[in-house]
C-alpha positions, 0 to 999 in steps of 0.5 A: 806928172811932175819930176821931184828933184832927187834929194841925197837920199835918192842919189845914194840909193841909186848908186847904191842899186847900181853897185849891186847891181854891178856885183850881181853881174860879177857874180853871175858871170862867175857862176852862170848857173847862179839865179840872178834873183837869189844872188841880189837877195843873198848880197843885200842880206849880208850888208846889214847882218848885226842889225838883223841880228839885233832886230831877232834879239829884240823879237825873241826878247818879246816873245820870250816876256809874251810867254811869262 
């Protein structure tokens, strides 16, 4: 199988990964109690919360036209 190059995209993703990755561990060693799982997934969360806010703004818009 062959090994693509890694594009730009890629080498942001990485780092990006490994930065979280680090703060879970930050977190974690904080709070050994912490699951390690619901850490990560509350941390990506909070990086993008206006565009999730948007994306429900625009479902509940649609929804609320669907309903009329």
């Amino acid at each position: 199988m062959k090994r693509r190059a890694n594009t730009n995209k890629d080498v942001k993703a990485q780092a990006w990964a490994r930065r979280l990755a680090l703060r879970v561990q930050q977190i974690i060693e904080e709070l050994p109690d912490a699951d390690p799982d619901n850490v990560r997934h509350t941390l990506i969360l909070l990086e993008l919360p206006l565009e999730r806010l948007r994306r429900s703004l625009i479902r509940g818009r649609a929804t609320a036209i669907l309903r009329k």
